[in-house]
C-alpha positions as a Markdown table, in Angstrom:
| # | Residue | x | y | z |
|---|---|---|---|---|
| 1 | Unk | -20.5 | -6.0 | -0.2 |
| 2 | Unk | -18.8 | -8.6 | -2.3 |
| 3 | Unk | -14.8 | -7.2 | -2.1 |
| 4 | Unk | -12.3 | -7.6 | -5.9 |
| 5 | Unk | -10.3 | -10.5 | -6.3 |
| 6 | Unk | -6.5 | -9.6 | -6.3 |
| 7 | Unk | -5.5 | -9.7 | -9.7 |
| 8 | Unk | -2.5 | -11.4 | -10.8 |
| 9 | Unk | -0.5 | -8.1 | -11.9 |
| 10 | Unk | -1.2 | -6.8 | -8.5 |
| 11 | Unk | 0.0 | -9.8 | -6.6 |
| 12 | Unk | 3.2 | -9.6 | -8.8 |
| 13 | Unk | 3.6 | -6.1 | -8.4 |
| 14 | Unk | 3.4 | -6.4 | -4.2 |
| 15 | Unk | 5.5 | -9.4 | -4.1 |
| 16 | Unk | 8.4 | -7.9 | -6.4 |
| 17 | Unk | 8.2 | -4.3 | -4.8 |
| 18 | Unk | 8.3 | -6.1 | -1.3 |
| 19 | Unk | 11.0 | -8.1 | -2.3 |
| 20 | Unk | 14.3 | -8.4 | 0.4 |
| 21 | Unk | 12.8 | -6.4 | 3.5 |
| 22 | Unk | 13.2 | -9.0 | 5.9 |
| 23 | Unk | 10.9 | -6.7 | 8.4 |
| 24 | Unk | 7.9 | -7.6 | 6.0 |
| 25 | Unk | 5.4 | -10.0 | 6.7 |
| 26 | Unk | 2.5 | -10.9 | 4.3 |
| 27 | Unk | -1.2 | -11.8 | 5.4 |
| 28 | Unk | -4.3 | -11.1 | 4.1 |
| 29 | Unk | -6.7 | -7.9 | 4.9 |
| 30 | Unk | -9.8 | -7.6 | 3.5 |
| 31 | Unk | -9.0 | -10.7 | 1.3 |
| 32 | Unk | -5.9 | -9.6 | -0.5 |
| 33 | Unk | -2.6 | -9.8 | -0.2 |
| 34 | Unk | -1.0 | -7.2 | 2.6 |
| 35 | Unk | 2.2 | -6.0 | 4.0 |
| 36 | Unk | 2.8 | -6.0 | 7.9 |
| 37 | Unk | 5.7 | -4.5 | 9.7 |
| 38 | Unk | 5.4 | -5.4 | 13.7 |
| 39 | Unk | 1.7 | -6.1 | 13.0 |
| 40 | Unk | 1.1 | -2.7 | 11.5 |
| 41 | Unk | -0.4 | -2.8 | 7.9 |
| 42 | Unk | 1.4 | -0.9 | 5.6 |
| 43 | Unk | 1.2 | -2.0 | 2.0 |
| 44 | Unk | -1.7 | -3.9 | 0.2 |
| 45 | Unk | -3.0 | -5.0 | -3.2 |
| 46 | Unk | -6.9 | -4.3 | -3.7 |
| 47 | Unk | -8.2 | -5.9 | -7.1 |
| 48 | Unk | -6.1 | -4.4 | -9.2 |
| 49 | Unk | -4.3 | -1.7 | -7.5 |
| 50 | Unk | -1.6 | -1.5 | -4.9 |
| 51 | Unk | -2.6 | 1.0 | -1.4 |
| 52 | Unk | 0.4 | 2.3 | 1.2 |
| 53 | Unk | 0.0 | 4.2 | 4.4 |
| 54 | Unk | 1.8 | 7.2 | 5.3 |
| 55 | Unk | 2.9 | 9.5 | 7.7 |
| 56 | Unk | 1.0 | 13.2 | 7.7 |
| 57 | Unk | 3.9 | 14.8 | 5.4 |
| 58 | Unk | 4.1 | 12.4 | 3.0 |
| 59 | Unk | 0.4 | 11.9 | 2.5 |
| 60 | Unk | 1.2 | 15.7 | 1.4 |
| 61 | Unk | 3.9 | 14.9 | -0.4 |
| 62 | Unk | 2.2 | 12.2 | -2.3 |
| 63 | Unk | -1.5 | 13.7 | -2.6 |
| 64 | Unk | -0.2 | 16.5 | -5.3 |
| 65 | Unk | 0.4 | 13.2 | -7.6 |
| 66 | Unk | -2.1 | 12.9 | -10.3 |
| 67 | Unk | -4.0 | 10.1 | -9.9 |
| 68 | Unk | -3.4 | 9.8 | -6.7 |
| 69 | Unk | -6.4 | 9.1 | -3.9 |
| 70 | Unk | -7.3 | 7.6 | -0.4 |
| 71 | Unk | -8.0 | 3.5 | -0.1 |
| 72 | Unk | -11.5 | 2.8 | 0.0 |
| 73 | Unk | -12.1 | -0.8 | 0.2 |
| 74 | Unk | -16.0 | -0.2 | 1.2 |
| 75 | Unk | -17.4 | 3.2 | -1.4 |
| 76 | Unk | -18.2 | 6.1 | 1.1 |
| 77 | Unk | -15.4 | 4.7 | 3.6 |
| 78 | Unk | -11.6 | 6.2 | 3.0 |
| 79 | Unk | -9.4 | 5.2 | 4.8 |
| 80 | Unk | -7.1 | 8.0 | 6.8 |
| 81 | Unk | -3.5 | 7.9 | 6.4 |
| 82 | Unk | -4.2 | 4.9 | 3.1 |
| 83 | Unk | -3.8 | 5.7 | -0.5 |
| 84 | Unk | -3.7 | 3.9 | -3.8 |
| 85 | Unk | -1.1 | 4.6 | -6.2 |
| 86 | Unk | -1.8 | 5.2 | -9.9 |
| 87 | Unk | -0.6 | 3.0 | -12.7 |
| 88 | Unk | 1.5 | 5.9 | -13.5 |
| 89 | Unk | 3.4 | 5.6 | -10.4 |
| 90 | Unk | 3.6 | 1.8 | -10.0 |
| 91 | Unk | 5.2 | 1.6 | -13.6 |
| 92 | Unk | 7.9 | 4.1 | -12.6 |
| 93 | Unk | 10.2 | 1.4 | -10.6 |
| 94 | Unk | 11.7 | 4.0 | -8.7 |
| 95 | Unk | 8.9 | 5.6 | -7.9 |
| 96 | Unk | 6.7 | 2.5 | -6.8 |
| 97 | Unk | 10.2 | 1.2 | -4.4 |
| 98 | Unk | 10.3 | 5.2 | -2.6 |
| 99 | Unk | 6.7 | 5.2 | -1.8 |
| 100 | Unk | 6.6 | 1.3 | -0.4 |
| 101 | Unk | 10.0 | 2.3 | 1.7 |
| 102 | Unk | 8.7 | 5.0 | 3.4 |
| 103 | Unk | 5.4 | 3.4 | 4.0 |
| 104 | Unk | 7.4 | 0.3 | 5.7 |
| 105 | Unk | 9.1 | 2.9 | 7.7 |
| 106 | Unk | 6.1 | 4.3 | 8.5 |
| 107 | Unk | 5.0 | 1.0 | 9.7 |
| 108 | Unk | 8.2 | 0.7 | 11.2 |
| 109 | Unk | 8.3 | 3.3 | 13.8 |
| 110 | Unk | 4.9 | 2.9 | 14.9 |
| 111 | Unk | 4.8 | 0.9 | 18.4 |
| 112 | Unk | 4.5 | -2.7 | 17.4 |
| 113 | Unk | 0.9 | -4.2 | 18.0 |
């Protein structure tokens, strides 16, 4: 399975929203462009959308958002505790910035690998 080239928006997107968290660290996963925090992913661009991890209540929180669904980077294959933000979302500044800092917290507090 051939995986979608990151697209430009997406890459500036991550990069701007990831912007001044000195706890970040950016490598690739699944041949995008990904966030780290003490080698835990956390934040990704896939093609053109933008994925976050989250705790167990805010996956609540945040799966009542329209739009809103798990990461699949392979069809059939969600991944638990990932999910892809809708445009919506990601062109509400706010918005975007409170979901990406609670997924580096997230990130944060689990035991670094």
């Amino acid at each position: 399975m051939k995986m979608p080239e990151p697209s430009p928006a997406a890459l500036e997107r991550l990069r701007k929203l990831l912007a001044g968290d000195s706890r970040v660290q950016l490598r690739k996963m699944f041949g995008q462009p990904a966030a780290f925090v003490q080698g835990n992913l956390c934040v990704g661009a896939f093609g053109n959308e933008l994925f976050v991890r989250l705790d167990e209540a805010d996956a609540r929180i945040l799966s009542k958002v329209p739009g809103v669904r798990h990461f699949e980077p392979a069809p059939g294959r969600p991944m638990k505790q990932y999910f892809v933000l809708p445009r919506a979302l990601l062109e509400d500044r706010v918005q975007a910035k409170k979901w990406i800092a609670r997924s580096i917290e997230f990130a944060a507090n689990l035991p670094a690998k």
